[in-house]
N, C-alpha and C positions, 0 to 999 in steps of 0.2 A: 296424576300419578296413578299407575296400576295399581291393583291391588291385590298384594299378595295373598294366597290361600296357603300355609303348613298343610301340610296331609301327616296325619301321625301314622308314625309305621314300627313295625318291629326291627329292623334292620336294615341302613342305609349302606351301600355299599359302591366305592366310589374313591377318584385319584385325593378329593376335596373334602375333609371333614373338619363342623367345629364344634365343638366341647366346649358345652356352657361353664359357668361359675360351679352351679350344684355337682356338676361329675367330675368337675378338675378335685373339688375340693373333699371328695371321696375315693376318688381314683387321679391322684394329682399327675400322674406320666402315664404314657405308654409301655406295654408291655416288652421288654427289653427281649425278651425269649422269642418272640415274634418279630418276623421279618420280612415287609411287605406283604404277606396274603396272610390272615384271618383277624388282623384287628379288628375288624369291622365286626366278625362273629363275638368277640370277645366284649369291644363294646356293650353290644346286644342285650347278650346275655348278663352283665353288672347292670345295665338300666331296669332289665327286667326285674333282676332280683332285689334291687333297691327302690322299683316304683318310680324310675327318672323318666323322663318323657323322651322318645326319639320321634323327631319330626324331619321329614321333607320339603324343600323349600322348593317347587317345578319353575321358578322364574330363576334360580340362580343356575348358569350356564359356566360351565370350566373346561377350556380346550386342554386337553393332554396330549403329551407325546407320548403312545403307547410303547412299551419295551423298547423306550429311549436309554433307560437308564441300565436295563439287563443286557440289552442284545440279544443276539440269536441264538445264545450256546444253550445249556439245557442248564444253566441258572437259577432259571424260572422254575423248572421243576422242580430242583433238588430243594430250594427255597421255601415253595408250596408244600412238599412233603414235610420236610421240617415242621414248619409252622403247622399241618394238621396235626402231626405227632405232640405236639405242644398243646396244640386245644386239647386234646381226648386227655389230657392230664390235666387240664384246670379246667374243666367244663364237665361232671358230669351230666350223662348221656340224660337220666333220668328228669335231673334239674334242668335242662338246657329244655327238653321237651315241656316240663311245667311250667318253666319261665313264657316260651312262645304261648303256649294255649293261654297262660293268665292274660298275656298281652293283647289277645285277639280280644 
């Protein structure tokens, strides 16, 4: 059997995420304000702040269909903008910065 290595990291970013016991049972859902682009930032920064571990697993492989689900139109963008407009309201700037350097 191979054997796996975790890499612990500050923020995974990615079509495939899973959320242990400890951060469901603090952060039991997803951020409903958010929509497809910054969960991941959002993640981050709640593990940071509460001392959760985020790790990377490099043996687990997930094909995606890229902007299968958007399409071509400019979706993607108006989406993405959204969603950063939403981080800069529940992230401040100052803590989002503390939270990374503690993590390092």
């Amino acid at each position: 059997f191979p054997v796996t290595i975790l890499r612990d990291v500050y923020m995974v970013h990615g079509c495939f995420l899973f959320l242990s016991e400890h951060y469901l049972s603090q952060f039991p859902e997803l951020d409903e304000d958010l929509f497809m682009y910054g969960e991941e930032d959002l993640i981050a920064y709640n593990s940071a702040c509460r001392g959760l571990r985020v790790a990377y697993d490099p043996s687990i492989v997930v094909y995606h269909g890229n902007a299968k689900s958007t399409g071509p139109s400019d979706f993607r963008l108006r989406a993405s903008a959204a969603s950063m407009a939403t981080l800069k309201r529940k992230m401040p700037l100052v803590s989002l910065i503390y939270a990374y350097i503690r993590s390092r």
